[in-house]
N, C-alpha and C positions, 0 to 999 in steps of 0.2 A: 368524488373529490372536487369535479368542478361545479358543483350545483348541479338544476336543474337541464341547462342547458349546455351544447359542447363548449369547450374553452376555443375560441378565436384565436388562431395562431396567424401574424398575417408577419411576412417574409420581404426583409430588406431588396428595394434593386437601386442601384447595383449591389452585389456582396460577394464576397469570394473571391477566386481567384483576377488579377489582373494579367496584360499583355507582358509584365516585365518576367513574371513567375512562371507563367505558360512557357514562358520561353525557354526559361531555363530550365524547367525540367524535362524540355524539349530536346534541350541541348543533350542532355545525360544519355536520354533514351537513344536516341541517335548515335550518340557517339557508344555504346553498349551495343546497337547494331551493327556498327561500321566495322569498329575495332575489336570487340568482345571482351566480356567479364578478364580481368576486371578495371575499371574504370574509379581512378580516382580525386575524390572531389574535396577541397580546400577548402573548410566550415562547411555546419551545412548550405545547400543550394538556396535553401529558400526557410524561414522557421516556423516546420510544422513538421513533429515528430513521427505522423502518417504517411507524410509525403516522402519523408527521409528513411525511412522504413519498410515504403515500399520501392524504394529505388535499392535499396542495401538488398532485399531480397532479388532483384534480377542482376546485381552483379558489383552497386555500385559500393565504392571504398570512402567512408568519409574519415578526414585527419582534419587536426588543428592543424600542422605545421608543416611547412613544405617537407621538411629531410623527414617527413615521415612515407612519401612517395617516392618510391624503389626507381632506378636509371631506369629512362628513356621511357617511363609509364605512362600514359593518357592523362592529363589531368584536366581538371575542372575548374574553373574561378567562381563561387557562387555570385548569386543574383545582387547582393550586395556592394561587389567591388572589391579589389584589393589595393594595395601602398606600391606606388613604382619599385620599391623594394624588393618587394615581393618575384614582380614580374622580371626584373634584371635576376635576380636568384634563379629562378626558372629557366630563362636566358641560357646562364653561364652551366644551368647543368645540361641543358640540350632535352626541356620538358616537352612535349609536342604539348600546347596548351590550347582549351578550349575555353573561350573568354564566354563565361556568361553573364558578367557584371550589366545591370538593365540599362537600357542606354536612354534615359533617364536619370540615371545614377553618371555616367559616363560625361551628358551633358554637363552634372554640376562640376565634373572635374577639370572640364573646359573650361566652364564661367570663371573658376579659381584662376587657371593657368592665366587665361587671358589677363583678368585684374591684375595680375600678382607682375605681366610680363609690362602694361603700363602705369609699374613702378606703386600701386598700390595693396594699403597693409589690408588683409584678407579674416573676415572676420564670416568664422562659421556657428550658425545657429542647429544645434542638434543633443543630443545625450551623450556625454561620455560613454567609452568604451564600445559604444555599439559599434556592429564592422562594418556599416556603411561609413561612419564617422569616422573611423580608424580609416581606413582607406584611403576616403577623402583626403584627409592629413597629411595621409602618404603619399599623394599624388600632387600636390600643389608644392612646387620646387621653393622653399621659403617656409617660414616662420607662420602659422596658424593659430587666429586666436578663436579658442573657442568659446561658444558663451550658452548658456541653459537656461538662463534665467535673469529676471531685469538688474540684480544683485552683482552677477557674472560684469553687466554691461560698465557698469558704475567702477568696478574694481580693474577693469581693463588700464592694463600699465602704457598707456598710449597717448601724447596730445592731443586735444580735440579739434586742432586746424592740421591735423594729418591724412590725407588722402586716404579713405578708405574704401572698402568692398563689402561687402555680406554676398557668403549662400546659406544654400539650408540643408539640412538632410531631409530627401525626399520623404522619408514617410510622414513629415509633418503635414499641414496643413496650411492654407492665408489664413483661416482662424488660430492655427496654432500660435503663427509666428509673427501676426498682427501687430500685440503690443510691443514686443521685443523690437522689431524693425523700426518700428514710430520713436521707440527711445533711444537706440542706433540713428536714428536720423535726425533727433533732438542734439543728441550728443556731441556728432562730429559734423563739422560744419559744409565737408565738401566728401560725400560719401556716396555710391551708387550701389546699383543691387539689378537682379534681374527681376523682369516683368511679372507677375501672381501669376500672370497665366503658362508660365514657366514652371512654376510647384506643379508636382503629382498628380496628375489628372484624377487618377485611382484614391489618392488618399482623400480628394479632396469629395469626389461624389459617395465613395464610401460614407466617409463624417456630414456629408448632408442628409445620405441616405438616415440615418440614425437618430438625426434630428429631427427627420419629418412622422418616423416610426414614432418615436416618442411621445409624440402629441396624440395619440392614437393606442397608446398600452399602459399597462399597469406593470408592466416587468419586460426587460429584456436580456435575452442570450444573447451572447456575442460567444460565435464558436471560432476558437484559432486558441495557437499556444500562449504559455506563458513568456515564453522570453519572445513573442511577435510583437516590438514596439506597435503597429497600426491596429493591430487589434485590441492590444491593451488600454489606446487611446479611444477609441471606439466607447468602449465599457466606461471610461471615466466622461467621456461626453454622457452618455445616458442619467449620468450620477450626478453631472452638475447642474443637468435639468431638473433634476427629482425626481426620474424615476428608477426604481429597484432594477441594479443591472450587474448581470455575473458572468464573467469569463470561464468558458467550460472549452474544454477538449475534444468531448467528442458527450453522445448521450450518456454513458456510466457516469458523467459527472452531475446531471441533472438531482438537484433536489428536488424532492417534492414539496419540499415545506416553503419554496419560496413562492410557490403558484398558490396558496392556499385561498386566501382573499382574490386572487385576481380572474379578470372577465374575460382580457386581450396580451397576449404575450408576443412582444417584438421576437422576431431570431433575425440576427446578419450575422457576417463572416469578415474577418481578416483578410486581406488581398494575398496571405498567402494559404487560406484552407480551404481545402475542395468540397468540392459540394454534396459528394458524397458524406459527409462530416455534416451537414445540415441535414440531410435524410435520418443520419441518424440519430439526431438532436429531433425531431418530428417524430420519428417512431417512439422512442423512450417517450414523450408526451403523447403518445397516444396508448402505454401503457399502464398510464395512469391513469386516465379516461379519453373519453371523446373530444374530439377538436374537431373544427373548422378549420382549415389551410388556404391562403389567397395569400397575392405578392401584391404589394405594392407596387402604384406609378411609379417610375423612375427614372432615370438617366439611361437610355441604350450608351456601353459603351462597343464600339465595333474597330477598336484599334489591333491591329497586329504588328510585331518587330518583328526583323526579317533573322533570321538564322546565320550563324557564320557560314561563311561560302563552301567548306570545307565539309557541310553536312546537306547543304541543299539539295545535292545531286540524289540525296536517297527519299526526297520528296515525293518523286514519279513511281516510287517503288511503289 
């Protein structure tokens, strides 16, 4: 299938899981030991259908909606964040709740409160409906505008010598949210925002890592699901370079027809698909024929978030 010689598979770094998602499915496992099955968790934790699959198998409960967790149960806030709504509801049923919202995500609900408490209108750049977004919304005490696209900024029902803010949803990027910012800061005449180096650490060397693969393949994997905004952005990065790039799940999704012509095939991962998910995206490509496997130079990332205190103690176990 690949010619004469193995096909060259050389492998995104960083890729895969980041410090916010470790964490939370830290959290689950932990609290599955602490407290025991069954443990339940508010969306999923993290979006990858493996991840959530293998936590449902040692005990874990996932619901969309709080009254779907039965009095006094263990619950779980995923890696995304929830709307103060949410957590007053929890509150007033007396939830024992374990916050695993990334604190990262946490930060941007800061950055809102703070703008929003010196008297400025709060303008968020992200996707509708995603729950990091939804969250955010929820969390910032006041009126949110939110915006998608430069179209979005334009139709903003606001004066333009009105004191404003921007954040972002973390899974975006400084390239994502580039031009959108420059026309928010075209727009309004006395506007702030926080510093780039504030954005995603994770999305951001992900989406570099992808760029630099790409100069270097003829096709790329991008393994993570389908409803994982960072991975999906990934796959559309590769596509606006011009090179062939497909969002697969795990290796059952591998085509063979998309490798036909090609000599070097990129694979990275979503910051929320484990790596075992890219093994197996490597083996199905070596059932096809012979490869070569190397990783890429890349970014060491060596960050850790610390556990809520209520699970730390089972650290030393």
């Amino acid at each position: 299938m690949f010619g004469q010689r193995p096909l060259e598979v050389l492998l995104a770094q960083p890729r895969g899981f980041c410090a916010g998602v470790v964490r939370a499915i830290e959290i689950v496992e932990r609290a599955l030991d602490k407290y025991g099955a069954p443990v339940y968790v508010r969306h999923e934790i993290v979006h990858n259908k493996y991840v959530v699959e293998s936590l449902k198998a040692k005990g874990a409960v996932f619901v969309e909606e709080l009254s779907e967790v039965p009095p006094h149960a263990v619950t779980v806030f995923s890696a995304h964040g929830v709307a103060k709504s949410i957590e007053d509801d929890a509150k007033r049923r007396g939830l024992p709740v374990l916050d695993a919202t990334c604190p990262l995500v946490t930060k941007v609900h800061n950055q809102g409160k703070r703008y929003m408490a010196r008297g400025r209108t709060v303008i968020l750049i992200g996707h509708a409906g995603h729950p990091e977004v939804v969250g955010t919304m929820g969390q910032v005490p006041g009126p949110v505008y939110l915006v998608q696209n430069l179209a979005d900024i334009a139709a903003l029902p606001i004066p333009n010598d009105t004191p404003a803010a921007y954040i972002t949803q973390t899974t975006l990027s400084v390239d994502d949210t580039r031009d959108i910012i420059a026309a928010l800061e075209q727009r309004f005449s006395d506007i702030q925002g926080p510093e780039t180096r504030d954005i995603c650490y994770a999305t951001q060397n992900r989406q570099s890592a992808v760029r630099d693969l790409s100069k270097r393949v003829d096709v790329i994997l991008v393994v993570g699901a389908a409803n994982s905004s960072n991975s999906n952005r990934l796959r559309e990065i590769g596509t606006e370079v011009g090179v062939a790039s497909y969002l697969i799940a795990d290796g059952s999704e591998l085509n063979p027809e998309w490798l036909k012509d090609a000599r070097a095939v990129g694979v990275t991962a979503g910051a929320s698909a484990p790596e075992v998910l890219v093994d197996d995206v490597i083996e199905a490509l070596r059932r096809i024929g012979p490869v070569t496997v190397s990783v890429l130079p890349g970014r060491e990332e060596n960050i850790e978030f610390r556990l809520p205190a209520e699970l730390t103690e089972l650290s030393a176990v």
